[in-house]
N, C-alpha and C positions, 0 to 999 in steps of 0.2 A: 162393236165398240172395242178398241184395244187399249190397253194400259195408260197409255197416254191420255186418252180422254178420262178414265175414269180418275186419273191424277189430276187434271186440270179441274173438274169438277169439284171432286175433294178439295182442292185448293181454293174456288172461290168460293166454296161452300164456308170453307175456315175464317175465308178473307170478310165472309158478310157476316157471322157470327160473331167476329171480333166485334164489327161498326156496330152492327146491333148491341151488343152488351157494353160496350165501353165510350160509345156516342150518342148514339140514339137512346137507350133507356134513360140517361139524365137528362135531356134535353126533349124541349117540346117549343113549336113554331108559335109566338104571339100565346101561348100559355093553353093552347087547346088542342094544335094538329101534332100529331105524334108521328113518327115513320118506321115503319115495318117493312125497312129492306128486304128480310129474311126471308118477306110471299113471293118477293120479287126471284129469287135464286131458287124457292119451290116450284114457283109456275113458267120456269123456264127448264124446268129437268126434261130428257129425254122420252117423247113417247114410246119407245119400246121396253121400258121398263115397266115390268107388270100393274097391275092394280094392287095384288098383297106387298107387289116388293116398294110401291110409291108409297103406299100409306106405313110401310114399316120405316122408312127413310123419315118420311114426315114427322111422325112419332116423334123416333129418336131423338131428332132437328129440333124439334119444338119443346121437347119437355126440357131441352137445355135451355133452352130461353124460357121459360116456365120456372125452373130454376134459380135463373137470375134477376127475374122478374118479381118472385117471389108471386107468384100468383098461379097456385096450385091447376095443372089442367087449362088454364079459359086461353089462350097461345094456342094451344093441342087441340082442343075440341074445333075451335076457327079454322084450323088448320088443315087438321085430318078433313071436315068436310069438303073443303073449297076441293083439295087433290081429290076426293071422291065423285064429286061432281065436274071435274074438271075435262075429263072426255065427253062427259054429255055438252058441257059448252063446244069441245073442239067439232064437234062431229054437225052441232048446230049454226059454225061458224065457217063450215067447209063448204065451199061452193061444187056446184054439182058433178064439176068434170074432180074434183079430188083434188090434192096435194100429190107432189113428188112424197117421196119417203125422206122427210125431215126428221132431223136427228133432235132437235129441241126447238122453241119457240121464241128464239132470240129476234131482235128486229130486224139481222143481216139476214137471217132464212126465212121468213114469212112476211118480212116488209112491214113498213113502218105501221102503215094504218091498221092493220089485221093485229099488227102485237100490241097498238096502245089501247084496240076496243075490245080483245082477247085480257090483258092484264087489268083495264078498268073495269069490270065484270068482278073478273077472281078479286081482286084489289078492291073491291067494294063491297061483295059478300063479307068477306072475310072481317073486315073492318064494322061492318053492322053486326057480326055475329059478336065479337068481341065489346064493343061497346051496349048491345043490346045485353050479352050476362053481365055486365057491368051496372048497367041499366036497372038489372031487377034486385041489385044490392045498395043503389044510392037512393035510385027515384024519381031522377032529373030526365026528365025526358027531352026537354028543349037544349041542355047544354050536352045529354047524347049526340042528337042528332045535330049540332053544330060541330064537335068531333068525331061523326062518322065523314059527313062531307070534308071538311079541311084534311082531316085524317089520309083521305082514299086520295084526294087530289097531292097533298103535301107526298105519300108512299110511292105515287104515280110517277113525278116528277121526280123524285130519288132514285126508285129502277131503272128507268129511260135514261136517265144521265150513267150510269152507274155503265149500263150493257153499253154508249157508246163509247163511254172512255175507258171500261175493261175489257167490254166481250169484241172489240172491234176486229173483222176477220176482212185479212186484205181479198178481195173480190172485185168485181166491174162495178159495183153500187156506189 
């Protein structure tokens, strides 16, 4: 990886930081599904970045939205697990002949179908971990689980638009 990339990274790492704190935290779809672009720019970082050095990125990433969220830790906790688990999904998603050596999991490098059921996975964990400690502070379990579904769909279809009208890499695709 050279300079370049980790600038471009950096850069939409900043660029989905903003959406999330300055769009998406005041705003919720029909008063229930919320959007967590933010999983969407974690679960597309590059696999050769370690497992201490993802979950130290995550961290950091998350507790700023934690921050702004005012919601000490439950961002972080969603977080750091999904990137912790996140090879065990890739390696269970990998068909038997392998991958080339892909640099991240955007939809131009592993194709459309492989990133929306690779992102639905993490994108749905994430979203039940978070609604579920939420979960054990209200007590609603039916209007949880009506914002974990609309949640993970509503964050699903914000990534996918997001990677084709940002992360678009001129290719034969």
């Amino acid at each position: 990886m050279n300079i370049t990339d980790v600038l471009k990274q950096l850069i939409h790492g900043l660029i989905i930081l903003l959406f999330q704190i300055v769009l998406f935290r005041t705003s919720t779809l029909f008063g229930v599904a919320s959007c967590f672009i933010y999983v969407g720019f974690l679960i597309q970082l590059p696999f050769y970045i370690s497992t201490i050095g993802l979950l130290c990125i995550t961290f950091g990433y998350t507790l700023l939205i934690d921050i702004f969220y005012d919601s000490p830790g439950l961002h972080t906790a969603a977080a750091v697990f999904i990137m912790y688990i996140r090879a065990s999904i890739f390696k269970w998603m990998t068909p038997s002949g392998g991958y080339d050596n892909k640099e991240n999991t955007s939809i131009f490098t592993m194709g459309f179908q492989w990133h929306l059921i690779y992102a639905f996975i993490l994108i749905f964990l994430h979203t039940s971990l978070v609604f579920a400690i939420e979960w054990l502070s209200i007590g609603t379990l039916w209007s949880s689980l009506l914002k974990i579904i609309s949640t993970t769909l509503f964050t699903l279809l914000v990534v996918m638009l997001y990677q084709f009208l940002f992360l678009y890499k001129r290719s034969g695709r």
